[in-house]
C-alpha positions, -999 to +999 in steps of 0.1 A: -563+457-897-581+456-864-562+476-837-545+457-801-569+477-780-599+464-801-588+429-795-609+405-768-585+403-736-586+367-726-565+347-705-540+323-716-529+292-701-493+283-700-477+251-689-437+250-683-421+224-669-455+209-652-460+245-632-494+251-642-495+292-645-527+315-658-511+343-678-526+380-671-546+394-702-521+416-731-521+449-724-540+441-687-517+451-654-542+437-632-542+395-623-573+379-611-562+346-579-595+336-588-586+329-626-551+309-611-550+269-616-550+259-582-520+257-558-517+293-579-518+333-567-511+362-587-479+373-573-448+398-588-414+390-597-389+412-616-423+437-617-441+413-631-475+399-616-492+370-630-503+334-617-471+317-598-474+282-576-470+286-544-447+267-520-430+263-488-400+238-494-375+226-511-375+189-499-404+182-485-423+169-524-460+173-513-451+213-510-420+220-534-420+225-568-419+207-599-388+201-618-367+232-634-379+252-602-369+261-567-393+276-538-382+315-534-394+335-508-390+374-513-396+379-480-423+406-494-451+397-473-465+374-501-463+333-499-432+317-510-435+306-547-416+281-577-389+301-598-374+289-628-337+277-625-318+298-645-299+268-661-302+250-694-313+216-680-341+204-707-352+170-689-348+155-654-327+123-650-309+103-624-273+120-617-281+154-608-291+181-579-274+158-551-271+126-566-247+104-548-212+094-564-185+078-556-156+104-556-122+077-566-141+079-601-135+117-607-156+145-610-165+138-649-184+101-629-206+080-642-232+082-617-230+119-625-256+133-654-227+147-677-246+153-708-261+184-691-230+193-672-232+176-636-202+164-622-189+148-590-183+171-563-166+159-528-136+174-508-111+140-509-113+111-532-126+088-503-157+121-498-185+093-482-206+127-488-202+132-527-226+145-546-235+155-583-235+189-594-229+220-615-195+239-617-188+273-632-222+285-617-224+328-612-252+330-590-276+311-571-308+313-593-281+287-612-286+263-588-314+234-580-334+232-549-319+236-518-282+246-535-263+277-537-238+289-558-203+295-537-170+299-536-147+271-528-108+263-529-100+238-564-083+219-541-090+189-521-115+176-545-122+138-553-091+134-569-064+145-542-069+149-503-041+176-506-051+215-512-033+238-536+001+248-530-010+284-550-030+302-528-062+318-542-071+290-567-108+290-562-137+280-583-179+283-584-199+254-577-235+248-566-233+232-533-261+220-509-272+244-486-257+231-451-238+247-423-230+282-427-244+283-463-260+318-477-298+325-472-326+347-471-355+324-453-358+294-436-373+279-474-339+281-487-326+258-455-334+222-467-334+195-442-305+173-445-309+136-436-339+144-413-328+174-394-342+209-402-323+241-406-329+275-400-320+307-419-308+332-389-283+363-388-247+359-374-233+387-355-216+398-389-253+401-402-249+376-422-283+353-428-269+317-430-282+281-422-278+264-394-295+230-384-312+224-351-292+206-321-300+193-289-264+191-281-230+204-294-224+168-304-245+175-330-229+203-348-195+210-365-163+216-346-164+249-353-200+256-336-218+248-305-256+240-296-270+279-283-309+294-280-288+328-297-320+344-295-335+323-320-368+299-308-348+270-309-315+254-304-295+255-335-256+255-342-240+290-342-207+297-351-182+294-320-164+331-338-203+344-336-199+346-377-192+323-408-170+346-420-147+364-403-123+394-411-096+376-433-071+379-406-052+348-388-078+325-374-109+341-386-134+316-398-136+315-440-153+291-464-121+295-495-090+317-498-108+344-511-121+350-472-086+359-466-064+388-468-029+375-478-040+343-469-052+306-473-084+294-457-069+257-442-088+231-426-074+204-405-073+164-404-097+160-375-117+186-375-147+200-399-133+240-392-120+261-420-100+291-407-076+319-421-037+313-421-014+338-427+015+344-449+051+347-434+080+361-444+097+333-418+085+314-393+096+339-365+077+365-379+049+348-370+027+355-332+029+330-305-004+332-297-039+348-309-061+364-282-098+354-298-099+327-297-070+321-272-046+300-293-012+291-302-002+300-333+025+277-355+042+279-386+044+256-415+082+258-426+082+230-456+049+230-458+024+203-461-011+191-475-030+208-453-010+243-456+012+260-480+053+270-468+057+296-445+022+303-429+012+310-394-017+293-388-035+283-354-038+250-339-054+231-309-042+205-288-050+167-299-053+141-266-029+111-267+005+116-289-015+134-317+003+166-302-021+190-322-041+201-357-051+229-374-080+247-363-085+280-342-122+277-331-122+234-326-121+226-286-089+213-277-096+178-268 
């Protein structure tokens, strides 16, 4: 029997999913660039080093990454590079990562590629925005290109407008990375229908997207157009974070962002902020300080909020008289 060490190191080519990798010799820490398919470097990951493609997007095609992989940056020093989706998806169809569908259908939709578990994800059954997706997901490496895996309320979804009466009824689902969306780098910001996003820190330090502006037009209701400190204009939170401290008003993306509370969102407005629960109505504050706002009470309770919460609300123009929303400009 010839021993390991007597055996001639050579290197072996593997190709997974068309990334084209050059395996370091058994037994051989070292990995030679020069030996790499091109678009290839050895770089490490998990403590392993070997040939990895390098890239620096996840939308532009000409430098993303092939199918079954998303464009990491480690922010180690080393070039961004393709990581395998950590998701048993065994061939690329229509219906999946982003897919458009039209939300009256359901989430199980037929534009949606259900045989491998995408569904139809939108926040009302009339969602012009719905997309195909995963569900269930436990972290992001779950997640295509440009997704991440978060925490949302069950309800509204494309088959009611109206969120949960029980409070705390969340699930996991792999969203596109807009708005206020997790990060490390600027790779995992895709551009969304032409406008790019950055990945900067909120004064929570928290490292979340946030698209460029040139006006505060441009942005959500709960943001405005600011330098911050970053090179260019982009939409920052109006509370200075995407997530506040759970208590009434503070900014949250699902009730689990809030301490004996629900995370609401109005009719008009794109904000999601913290509402309280009451004992009554009278138990409840007139006003907030930060952000200066009255506060009112939902005694029957409606689609929009659960009985007896104290949520805050800002003044609608006209006969509207006002919605709920702490950080929206009164208008």
């Amino acid at each position: 029997m010839i021993a390991m060490r007597s055996l001639v190191r050579v290197g072996l080519v593997a190709i997974v999913l068309g990334v084209v990798a050059v395996v370091a010799a058994c037994g051989d820490d070292t990995c030679d660039s020069s030996k790499c398919a091109a678009g290839n470097q050895c770089l490490a990951l998990n403590g392993e080093t070997k040939c990895r493609r390098t890239c620096s997007s996840n939308t532009d095609p000409a430098t993303s990454c092939p199918f079954g992989y998303t464009c990491t940056d480690l922010q180690s020093g080393a070039p961004a590079f393709c990581v395998a989706i950590n998701a048993q998806i065994t061939k690329k169809d229509a219906g999946q990562w982003g897919f458009g569908c039209q939300p009256n259908l359901g989430a199980e939709n037929p534009a949606c590629d259900t045989a491998q578990a995408f569904y139809c994800y939108g926040e009302s059954p009339t969602d012009a925005n719905a997309y195909c997706t995963r569900y269930d997901c436990t972290a992001d490496d779950e997640c295509g290109p440009g997704f991440w895996c978060a925490t949302v309320n069950k309800q509204p979804n494309v088959l009611t407008s109206a969120r949960s009466a029980v409070v705390g009824s969340t699930q996991r689902v792999c969203l596109r990375r807009s708005y206020c969306a997790t990060c490390k780098t600027d790779v995992d910001c895709p551009t969304i229908k032409g406008i790019a996003q950055h990945c900067i820190v909120d004064n929570a330090g928290a490292s979340v997207c946030a698209p460029e502006c040139d006006d505060t037009t441009n942005c959500p209701n709960e943001a405005q157009c600011a330098n911050a400190g970053f090179a260019k204009k982009i939409c920052y939170p109006r509370a200075q974070s995407c997530v506040g401290d759970g208590t009434i008003c503070s900014p949250c993306r699902s009730d689990a962002d809030c301490k004996d509370g629900a995370c609401v969102k109005g009719e008009f407005t794109t904000e999601r902020s913290c509402a309280i629960r009451a004992d009554s109505c009278s138990a409840c504050p007139k006003t907030v300080a930060n952000p200066k706002r009255t506060i009112a009470c939902s005694s029957k309770g409606s689609d929009s909020l659960p009985a007896s919460y104290c949520v805050g609300v800002y003044a609608l123009g006209g006969t509207e008289g006002s919605d709920i929303g702490c950080w929206t400009p009164d208008r």
